[in-house]
Kinemage of the C-alpha trace (Angstrom):
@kinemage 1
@onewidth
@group {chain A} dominant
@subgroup {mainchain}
@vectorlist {calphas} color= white
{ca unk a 1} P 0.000 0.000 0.000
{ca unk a 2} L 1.561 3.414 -0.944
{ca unk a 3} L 2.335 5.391 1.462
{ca unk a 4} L 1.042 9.541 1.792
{ca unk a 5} L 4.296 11.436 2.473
{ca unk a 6} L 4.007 13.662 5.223
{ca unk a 7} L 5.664 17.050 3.455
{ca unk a 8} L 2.977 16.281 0.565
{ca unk a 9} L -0.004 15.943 2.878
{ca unk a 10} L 0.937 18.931 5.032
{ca unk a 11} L 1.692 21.115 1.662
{ca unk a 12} L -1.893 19.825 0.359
{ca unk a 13} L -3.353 21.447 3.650
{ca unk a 14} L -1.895 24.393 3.495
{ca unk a 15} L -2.838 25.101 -0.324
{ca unk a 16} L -6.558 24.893 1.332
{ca unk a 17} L -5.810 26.942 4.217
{ca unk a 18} L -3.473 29.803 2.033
{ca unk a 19} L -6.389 29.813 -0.595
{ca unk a 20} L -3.534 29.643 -3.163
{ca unk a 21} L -0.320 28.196 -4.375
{ca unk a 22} L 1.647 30.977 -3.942
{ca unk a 23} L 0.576 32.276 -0.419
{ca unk a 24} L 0.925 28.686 0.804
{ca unk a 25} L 4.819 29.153 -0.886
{ca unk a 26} L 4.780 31.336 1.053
{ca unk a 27} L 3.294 29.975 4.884
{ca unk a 28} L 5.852 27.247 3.993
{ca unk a 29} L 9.003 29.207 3.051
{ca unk a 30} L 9.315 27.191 -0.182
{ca unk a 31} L 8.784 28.466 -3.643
{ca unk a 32} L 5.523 28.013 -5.505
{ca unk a 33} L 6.888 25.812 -8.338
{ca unk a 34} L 8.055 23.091 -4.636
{ca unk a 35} L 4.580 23.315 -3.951
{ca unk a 36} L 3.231 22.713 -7.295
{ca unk a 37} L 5.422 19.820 -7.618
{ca unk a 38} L 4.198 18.181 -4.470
{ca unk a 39} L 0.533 18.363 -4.931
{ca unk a 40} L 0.898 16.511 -8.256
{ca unk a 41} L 3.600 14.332 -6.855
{ca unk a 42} L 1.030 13.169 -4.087
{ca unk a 43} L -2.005 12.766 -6.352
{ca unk a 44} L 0.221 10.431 -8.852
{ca unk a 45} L 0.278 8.640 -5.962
{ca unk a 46} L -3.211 8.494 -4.633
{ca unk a 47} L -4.306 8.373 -8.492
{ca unk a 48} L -7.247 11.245 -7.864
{ca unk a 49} L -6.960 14.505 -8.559
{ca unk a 50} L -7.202 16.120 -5.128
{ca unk a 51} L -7.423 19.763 -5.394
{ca unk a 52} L -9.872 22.382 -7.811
{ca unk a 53} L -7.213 24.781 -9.791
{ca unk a 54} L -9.600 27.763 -8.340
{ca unk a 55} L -9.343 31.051 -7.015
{ca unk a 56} L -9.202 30.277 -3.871
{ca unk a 57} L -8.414 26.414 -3.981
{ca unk a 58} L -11.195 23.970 -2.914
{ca unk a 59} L -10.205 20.237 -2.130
{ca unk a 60} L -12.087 17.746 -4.139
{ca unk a 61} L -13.820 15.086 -2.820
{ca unk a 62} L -10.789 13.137 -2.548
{ca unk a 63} L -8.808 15.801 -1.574
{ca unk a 64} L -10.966 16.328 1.705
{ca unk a 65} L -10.428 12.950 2.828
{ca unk a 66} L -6.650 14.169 2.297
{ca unk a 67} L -7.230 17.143 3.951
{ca unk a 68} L -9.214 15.863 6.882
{ca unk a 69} L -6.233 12.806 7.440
{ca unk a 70} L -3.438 16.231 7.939
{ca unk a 71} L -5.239 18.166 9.991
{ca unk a 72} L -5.881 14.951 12.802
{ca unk a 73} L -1.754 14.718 12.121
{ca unk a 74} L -1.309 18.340 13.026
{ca unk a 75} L -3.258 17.683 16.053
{ca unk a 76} L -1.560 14.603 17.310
{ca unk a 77} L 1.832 15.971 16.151
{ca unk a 78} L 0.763 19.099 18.782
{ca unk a 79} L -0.199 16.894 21.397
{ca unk a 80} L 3.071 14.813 21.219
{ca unk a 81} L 4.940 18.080 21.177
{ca unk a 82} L 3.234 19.183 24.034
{ca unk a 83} L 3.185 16.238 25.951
{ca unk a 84} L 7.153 15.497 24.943
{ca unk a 85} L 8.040 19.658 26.420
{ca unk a 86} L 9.000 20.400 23.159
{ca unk a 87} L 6.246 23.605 22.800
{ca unk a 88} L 9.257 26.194 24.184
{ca unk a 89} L 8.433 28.478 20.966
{ca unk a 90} L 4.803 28.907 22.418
{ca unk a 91} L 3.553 29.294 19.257
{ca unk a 92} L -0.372 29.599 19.165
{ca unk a 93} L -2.587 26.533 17.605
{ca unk a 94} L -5.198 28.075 14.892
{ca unk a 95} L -8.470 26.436 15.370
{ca unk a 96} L -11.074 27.361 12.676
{ca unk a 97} L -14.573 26.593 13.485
{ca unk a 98} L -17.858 27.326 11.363
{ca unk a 99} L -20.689 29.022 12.848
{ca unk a 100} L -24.006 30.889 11.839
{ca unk a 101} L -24.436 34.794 12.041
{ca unk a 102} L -26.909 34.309 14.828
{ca unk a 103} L -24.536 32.448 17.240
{ca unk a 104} L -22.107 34.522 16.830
{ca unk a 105} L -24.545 38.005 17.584
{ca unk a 106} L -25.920 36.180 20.612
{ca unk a 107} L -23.809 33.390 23.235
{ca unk a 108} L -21.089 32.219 20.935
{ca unk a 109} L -18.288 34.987 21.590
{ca unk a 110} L -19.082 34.990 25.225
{ca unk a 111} L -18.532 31.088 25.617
{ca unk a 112} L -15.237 31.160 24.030
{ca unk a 113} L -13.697 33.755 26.158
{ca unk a 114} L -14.402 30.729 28.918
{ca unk a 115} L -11.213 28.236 26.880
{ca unk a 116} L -8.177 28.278 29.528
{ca unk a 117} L -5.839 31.013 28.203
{ca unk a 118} L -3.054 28.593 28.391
{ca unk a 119} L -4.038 26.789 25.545
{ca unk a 120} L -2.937 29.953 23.546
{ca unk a 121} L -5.761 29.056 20.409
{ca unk a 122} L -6.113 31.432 17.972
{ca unk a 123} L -9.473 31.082 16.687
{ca unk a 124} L -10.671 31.435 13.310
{ca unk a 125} L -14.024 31.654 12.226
{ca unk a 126} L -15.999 30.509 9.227
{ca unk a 127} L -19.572 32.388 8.682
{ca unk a 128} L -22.252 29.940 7.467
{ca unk a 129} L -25.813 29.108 8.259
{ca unk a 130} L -26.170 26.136 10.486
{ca unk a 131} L -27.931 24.087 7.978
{ca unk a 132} L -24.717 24.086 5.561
{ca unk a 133} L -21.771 24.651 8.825
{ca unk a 134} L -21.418 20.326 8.661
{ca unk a 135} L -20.397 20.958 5.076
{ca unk a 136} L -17.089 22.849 5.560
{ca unk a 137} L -16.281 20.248 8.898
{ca unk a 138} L -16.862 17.274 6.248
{ca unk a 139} L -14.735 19.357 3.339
{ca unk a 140} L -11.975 19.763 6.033
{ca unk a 141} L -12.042 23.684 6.030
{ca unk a 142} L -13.135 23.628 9.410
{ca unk a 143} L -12.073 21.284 12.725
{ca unk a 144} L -15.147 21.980 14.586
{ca unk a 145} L -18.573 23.449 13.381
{ca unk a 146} L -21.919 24.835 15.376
{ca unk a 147} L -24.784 22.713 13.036
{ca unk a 148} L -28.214 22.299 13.244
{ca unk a 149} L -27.171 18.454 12.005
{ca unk a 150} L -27.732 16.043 14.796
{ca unk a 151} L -25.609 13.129 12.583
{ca unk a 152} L -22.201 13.401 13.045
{ca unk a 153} L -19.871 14.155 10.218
{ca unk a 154} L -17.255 10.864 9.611
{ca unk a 155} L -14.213 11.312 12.290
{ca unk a 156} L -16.360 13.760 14.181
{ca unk a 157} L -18.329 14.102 17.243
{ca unk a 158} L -21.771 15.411 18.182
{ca unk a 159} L -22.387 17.179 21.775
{ca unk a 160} L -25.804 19.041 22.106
{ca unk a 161} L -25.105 22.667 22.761
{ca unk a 162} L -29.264 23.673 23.299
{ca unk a 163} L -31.279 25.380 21.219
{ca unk a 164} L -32.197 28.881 20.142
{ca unk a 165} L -35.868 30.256 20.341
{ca unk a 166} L -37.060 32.897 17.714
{ca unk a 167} L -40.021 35.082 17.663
{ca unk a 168} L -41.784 36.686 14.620
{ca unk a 169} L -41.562 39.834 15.170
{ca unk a 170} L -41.837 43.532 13.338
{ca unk a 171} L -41.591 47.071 14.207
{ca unk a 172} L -45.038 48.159 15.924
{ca unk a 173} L -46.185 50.649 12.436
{ca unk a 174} L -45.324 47.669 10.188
{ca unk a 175} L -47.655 45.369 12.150
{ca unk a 176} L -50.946 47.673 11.899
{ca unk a 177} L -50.063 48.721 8.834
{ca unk a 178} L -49.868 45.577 6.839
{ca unk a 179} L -50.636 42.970 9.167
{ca unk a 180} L -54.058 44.901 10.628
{ca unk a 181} L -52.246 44.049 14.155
{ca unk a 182} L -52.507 46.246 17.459
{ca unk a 183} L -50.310 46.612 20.695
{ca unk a 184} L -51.044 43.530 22.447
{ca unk a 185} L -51.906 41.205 19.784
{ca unk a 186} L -49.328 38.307 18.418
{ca unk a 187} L -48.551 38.066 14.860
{ca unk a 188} L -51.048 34.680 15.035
{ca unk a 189} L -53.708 37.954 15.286
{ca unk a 190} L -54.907 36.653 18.695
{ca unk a 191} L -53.280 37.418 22.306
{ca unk a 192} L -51.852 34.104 23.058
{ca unk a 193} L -53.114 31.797 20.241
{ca unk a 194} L -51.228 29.381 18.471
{ca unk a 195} L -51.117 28.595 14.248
{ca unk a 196} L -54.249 26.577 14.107
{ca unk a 197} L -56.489 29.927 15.044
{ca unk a 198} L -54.894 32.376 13.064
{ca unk a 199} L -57.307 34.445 11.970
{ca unk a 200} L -58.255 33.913 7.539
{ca unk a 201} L -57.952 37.615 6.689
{ca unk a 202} L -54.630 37.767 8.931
{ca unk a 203} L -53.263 34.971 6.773
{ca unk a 204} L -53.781 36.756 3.612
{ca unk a 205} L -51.646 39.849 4.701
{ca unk a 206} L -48.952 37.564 5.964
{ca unk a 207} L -48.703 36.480 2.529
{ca unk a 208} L -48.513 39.410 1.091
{ca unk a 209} L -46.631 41.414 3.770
{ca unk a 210} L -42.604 42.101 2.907
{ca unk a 211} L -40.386 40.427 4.640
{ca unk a 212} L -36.566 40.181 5.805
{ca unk a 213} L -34.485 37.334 5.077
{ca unk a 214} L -30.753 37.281 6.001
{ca unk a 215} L -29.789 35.512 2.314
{ca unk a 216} L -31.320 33.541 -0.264
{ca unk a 217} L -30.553 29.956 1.504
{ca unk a 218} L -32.457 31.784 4.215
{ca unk a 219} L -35.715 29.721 4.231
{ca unk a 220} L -36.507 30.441 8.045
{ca unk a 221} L -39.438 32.418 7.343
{ca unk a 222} L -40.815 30.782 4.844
{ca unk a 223} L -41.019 27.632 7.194
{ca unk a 224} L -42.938 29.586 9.845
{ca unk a 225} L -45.313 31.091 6.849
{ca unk a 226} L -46.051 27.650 5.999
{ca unk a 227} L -47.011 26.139 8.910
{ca unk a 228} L -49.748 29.608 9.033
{ca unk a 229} L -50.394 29.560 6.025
{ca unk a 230} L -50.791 26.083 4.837
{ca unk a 231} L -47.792 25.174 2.888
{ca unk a 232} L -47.771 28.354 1.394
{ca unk a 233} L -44.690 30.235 1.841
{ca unk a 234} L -43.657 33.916 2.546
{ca unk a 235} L -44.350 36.694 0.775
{ca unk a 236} L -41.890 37.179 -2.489
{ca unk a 237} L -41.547 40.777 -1.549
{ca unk a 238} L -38.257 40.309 0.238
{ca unk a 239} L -35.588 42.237 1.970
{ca unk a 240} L -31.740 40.406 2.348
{ca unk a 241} L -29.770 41.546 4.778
{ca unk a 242} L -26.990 39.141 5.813
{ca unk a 243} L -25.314 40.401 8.700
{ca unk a 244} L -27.146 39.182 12.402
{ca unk a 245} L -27.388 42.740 13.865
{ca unk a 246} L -28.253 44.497 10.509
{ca unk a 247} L -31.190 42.180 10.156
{ca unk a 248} L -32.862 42.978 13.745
{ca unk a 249} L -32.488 46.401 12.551
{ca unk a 250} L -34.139 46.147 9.786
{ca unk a 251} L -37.215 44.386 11.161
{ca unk a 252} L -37.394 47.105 14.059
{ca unk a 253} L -36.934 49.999 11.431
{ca unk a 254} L -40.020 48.382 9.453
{ca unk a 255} L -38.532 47.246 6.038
{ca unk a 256} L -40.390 43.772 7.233
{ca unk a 257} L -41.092 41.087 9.675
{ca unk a 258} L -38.679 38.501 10.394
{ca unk a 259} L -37.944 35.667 12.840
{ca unk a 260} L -35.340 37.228 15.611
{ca unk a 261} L -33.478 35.419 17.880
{ca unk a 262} L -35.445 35.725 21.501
{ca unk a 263} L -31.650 37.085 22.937
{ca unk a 264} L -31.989 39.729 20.666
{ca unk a 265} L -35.461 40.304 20.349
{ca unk a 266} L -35.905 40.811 24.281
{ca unk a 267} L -34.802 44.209 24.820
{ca unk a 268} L -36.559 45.796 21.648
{ca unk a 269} L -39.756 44.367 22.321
{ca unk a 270} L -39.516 45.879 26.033
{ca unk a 271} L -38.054 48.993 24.625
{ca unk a 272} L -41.508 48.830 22.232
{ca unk a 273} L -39.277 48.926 19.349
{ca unk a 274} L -40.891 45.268 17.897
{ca unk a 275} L -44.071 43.361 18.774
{ca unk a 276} L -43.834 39.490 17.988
């Protein structure tokens, strides 16, 4: 059985890391033709073609099996370093992780600043909605990733973190003005009611009512519309706005309604800012 050598695998790695042959020239301190040579020199010996000639670089799907096999080496290599005293240099471990916009608005950030110090990580983090976050961990851009996915990708683990609540909400002039709704009332129309009483004529503005996505593999609200609306979907009168914060803005400045994360919807519906 052939055998992967090492200075190929780790050059592989960080071609997908650098984005590019040159930078990862570069992050190696070898010239860009070196690298060149040993990407093809290590997929003549796996027989695949293991990397797409893009701009950046993306590993095929050969290539992430590849890339996932040098990134478990890095890891044991840094945990026989570590173990053997030979970490003197103290040079920091990067650990990139994939998480969605929401996440990081609300309790991500804050539960990282709880990892010991002492581990000196250097984190690096991927933007991606939770739906598609298990994609990059099973591609090998990532070594850990916050997913909505409860199977675990191969070589991985799965640890429930909780979940996050939402609430349909918009700004309180949005409501009565194309929803019909008043202080007090929910967006079902009815203090307190759930789905199955939502009032017919209610039902027809939701479907016609704008509303705020964060990007187009944003199907969030069209999943609550559905269940109120009988399959049907949200309106196609829609705003994108993908950053977390700029998208709670938007709802509470009335461009549309939106599902907001309860964290962040809290304070702005006390404040009178949204109803939900």
């Amino acid at each position: 059985m052939a055998e992967l050598p090492l200075d190929q695998v780790r050059t592989l790695l960080a071609v997908v890391d650098e984005g590019t042959f040159d930078a990862a020239a570069a992050a190696l301190h070898v010239t860009p033709s070196a690298v060149s040579q040993r990407v093809k020199a290590l997929e003549h010996r796996t027989g695949r073609v293991l990397l797409m000639r893009t701009k950046p670089v993306r590993p095929t799907e050969s290539g992430e099996i590849v890339v996932r096999f040098a990134r478990r080496l890095a890891g044991l290599e840094r945990d026989a370093r570590a173990e053997l005293g030979m970490s003197e240099s103290g040079e920091p471990t990067r650990l990139s992780i994939a998480v969605n916009a929401d996440s990081l608005a609300t309790w991500f950030l804050p539960a990282l600043t709880r990892v010991p110090r002492e581990l000196r990580l250097g984190f690096e983090l991927r933007r991606e909605d939770e739906d598609h976050t298990a994609a990059l961990l099973r591609e090998g851009t990532v070594m850990a990733a916050v997913t909505s996915s409860p199977d675990p990708v191969a070589g991985c683990s799965v640890r429930p973190l909780g979940r996050m609540r939402y609430v349909a909400a918009a700004s309180p002039g949005f409501a009565g003005h194309r929803l019909g709704t008043r202080t007090g009332e929910t967006a079902t129309g009815h203090t307190g009611t759930g789905p199955a009483e939502t009032d017919p004529g209610l039902r027809d503005l939701l479907a016609e009512a704008p509303v705020v996505v964060f990007d187009r593999n944003d199907d969030f609200q069209d999943d609550f519309a559905a269940r109120l609306l009988g399959g049907r979907g949200a309106s196609p009168l829609r705003h994108s706005v993908p950053t977390s914060e700029g998208f709670v803005e938007a709802v509470a400045a009335g461009l549309g309604w939106g599902m907001v994360p309860e964290a962040q919807a809290g304070p702005l519906l006390r404040a009178g800012r949204l109803v939900g």
